[in-house]
N, C-alpha and C positions, 0 to 999 in steps of 0.2 A: 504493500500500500504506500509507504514513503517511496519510492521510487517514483510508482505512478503519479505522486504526487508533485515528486520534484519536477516530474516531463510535462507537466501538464501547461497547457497553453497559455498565457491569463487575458483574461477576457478585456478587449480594450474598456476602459471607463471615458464616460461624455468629458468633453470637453469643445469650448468658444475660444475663438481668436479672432480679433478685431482690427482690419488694418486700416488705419486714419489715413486719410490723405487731405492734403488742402493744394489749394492751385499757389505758382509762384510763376516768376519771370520767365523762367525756362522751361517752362511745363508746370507738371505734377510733383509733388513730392510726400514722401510715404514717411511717418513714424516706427523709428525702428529700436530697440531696445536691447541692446548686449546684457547677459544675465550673467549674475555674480557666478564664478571659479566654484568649484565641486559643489554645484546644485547635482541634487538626485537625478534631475532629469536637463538636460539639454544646456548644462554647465557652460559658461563661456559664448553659448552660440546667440549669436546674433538674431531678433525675433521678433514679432509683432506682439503687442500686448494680449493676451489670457489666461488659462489656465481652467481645472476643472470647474467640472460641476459640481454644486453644493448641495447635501441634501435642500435645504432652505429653499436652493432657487424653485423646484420642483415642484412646493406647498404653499410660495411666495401667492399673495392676494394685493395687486397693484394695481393702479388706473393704469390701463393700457390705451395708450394714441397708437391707431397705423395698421398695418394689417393687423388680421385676424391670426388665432391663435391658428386656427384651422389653414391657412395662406400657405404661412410658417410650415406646418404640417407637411402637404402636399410641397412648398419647393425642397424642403430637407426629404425627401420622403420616409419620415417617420410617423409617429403619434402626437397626438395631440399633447399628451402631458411631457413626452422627452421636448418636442417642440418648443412649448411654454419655457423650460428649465435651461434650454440650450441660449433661447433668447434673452434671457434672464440674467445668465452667466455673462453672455457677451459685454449687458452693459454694466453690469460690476465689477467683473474683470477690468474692464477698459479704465474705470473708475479708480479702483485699487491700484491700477498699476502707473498710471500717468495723469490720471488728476480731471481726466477729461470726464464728464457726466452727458450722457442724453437722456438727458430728462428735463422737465421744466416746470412753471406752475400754471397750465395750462396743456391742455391737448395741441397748442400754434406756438408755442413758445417752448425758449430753452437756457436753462440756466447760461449768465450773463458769466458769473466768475465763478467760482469751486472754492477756494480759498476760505470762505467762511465756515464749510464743511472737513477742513483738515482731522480735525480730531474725528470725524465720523468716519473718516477714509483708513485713519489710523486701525479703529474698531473691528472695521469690517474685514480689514487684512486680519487682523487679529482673530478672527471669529468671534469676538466681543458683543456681537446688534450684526443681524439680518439686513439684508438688503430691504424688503418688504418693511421691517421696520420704519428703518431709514426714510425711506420713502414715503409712506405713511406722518413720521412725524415734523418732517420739513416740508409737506401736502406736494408733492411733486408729482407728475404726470410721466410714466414709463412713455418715451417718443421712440419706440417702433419704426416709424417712417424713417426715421436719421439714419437706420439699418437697410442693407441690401443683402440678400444672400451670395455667396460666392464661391466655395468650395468645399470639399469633403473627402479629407484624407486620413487614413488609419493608420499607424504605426506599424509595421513588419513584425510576422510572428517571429520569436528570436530575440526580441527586444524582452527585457524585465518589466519594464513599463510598458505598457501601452495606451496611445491615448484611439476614442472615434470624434476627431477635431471640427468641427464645421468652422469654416472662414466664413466671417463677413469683411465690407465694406462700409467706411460711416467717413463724410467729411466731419473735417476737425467744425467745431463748432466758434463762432465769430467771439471772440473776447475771451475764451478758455486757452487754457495756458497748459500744453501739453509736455509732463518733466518727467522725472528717474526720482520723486522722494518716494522710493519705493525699497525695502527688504531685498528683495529678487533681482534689481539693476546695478550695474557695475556702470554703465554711460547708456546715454541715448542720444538720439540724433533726428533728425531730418535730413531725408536724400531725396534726389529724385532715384525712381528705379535704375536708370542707368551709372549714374551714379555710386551707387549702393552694387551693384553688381561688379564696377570696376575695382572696387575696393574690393569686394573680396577676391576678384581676379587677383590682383595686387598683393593678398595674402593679411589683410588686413581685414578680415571678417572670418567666420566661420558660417555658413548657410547649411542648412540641414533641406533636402531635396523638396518640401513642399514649401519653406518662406522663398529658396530659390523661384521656384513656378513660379510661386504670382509675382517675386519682382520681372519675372522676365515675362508676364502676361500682362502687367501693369503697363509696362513700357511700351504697348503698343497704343496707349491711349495721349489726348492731350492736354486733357482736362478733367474736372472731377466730375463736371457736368455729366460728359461722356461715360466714367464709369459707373455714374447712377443711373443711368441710363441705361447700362448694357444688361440684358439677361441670359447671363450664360447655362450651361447646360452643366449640371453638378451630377458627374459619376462618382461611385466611391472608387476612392482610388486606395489601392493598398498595395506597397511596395514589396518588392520581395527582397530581401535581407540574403545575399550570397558571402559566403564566412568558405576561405580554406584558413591553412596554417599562419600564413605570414598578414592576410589583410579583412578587411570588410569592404563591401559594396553594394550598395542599393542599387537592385531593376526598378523604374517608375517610367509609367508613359511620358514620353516628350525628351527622351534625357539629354537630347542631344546638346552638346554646348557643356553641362556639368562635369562631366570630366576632362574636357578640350584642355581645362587651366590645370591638368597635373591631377594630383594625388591630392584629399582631404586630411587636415587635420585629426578628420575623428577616423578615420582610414586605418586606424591602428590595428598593430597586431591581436589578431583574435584573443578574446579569453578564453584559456587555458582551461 
């Protein structure tokens, strides 16, 4: 029985990632987040704001602006309640991690600055107050609309972790102030996709193959307009994890171009 249990698979858990963009001189440019050296999962690598799902988000009772819980549903194609919990995630995630809130006090409106909710931000990393709380007691409007759906990819069997990640899309919001006072960031930045790509050509970033995709999906756009606008088509994508003696390597549709720059950082020799 301990064998079979050491072999055993582990079943990816929900998880939201939310990538900000706002428009600049030269295009677009995307929110990117490098996380702190020996995290459990995805140490050092370069990222878009999120992270799981919380029981809470799943039980959460909020005013909801924007589509429907059911919309949600049908483009992730799940259920109704992982729906709800995945959307939920996204925008606390987002919130915990860079300060940025879609929400507002009105179903047309959207908080103006974050800043006076620091200590609530603190909390909620903490697991200290609920997101639904929170929201509830500073009367704030879940803005849904601010949200686009964008992608969906699972973690390679072979991993210890495993996450099922849905990507969204959300422009930064006008007078919020997107930062790293977060537990989980080592630097953050603003790039445009191309940008952000050259760097890590360059050997200054680490990209894990699905925040790669969308910078190099992102880059074909010119504006944010454009990618609220666009509706893509979300397969689950699950990579396959190929392990001999000396290295690792992920199959993912589209690869082309990721390995063009060499050998990865996390490329290391297999464990043993």
């Amino acid at each position: 029985m301990a064998n079979e249990n050491a072999n055993a698979v582990p079943e990816p858990k929900d998880a939201s990632t939310v990538i900000l963009v706002r428009d600049a001189e030269s295009g677009i440019e995307i929110f990117l987040l490098q996380r702190v050296q020996g995290m459990a999962f995805a140490g050092g690598m370069t990222v878009f704001p999120g992270g799981g799902v919380d029981k809470s988000d799943a039980t959460a009772e909020v005013e909801w602006a924007g589509p429907s819980v059911e919309w949600w549903a049908e483009r992730f194609s799940t259920d109704v309640a992982r729906a709800k919990a995945l959307v939920l995630a996204a925008v606390r995630e987002t919130f915990e991690e860079c300060g940025v809130l879609l929400a507002g006090p009105t179903a047309d409106t959207v908080v103006a600055d974050t800043a006076g909710y620091a200590q609530d931000r603190v909390a909620l990393e903490k697991h200290e107050l609920s997101f639904s709380d929170f929201l509830k007691k500073e009367n704030l409007v879940l803005r849904t609309d601010l949200l686009r759906p964008w992608a969906n990819w699972i973690t390679p069997v072979g991993e210890t972790r495993r996450y099922d990640t849905r990507f969204f899309v959300a422009a930064s919001p006008t007078g919020q102030i997107a930062d790293g006072v977060t537990s989980e960031a080592a630097e953050v930045r603003w790039q445009s996709p191309q940008d952000a790509l050259a760097h890590w050509r360059e050997g200054g970033s680490i990209l894990l193959p699905p925040t790669w995709s969308q910078l190099t999906e992102l880059a074909k756009f010119s504006s944010v307009a454009e990618i609220l606008a666009a509706e893509p088509e979300i397969p689950v994508i699950l990579p396959t994890l190929i392990t001999d003696e000396e290295t690792l390597r992920v199959e993912f549709p589209n690869q082309d171009g990721y390995y063009v720059a060499g050998p990865h950082p996390w490329s290391v020799k297999a464990a043993k």
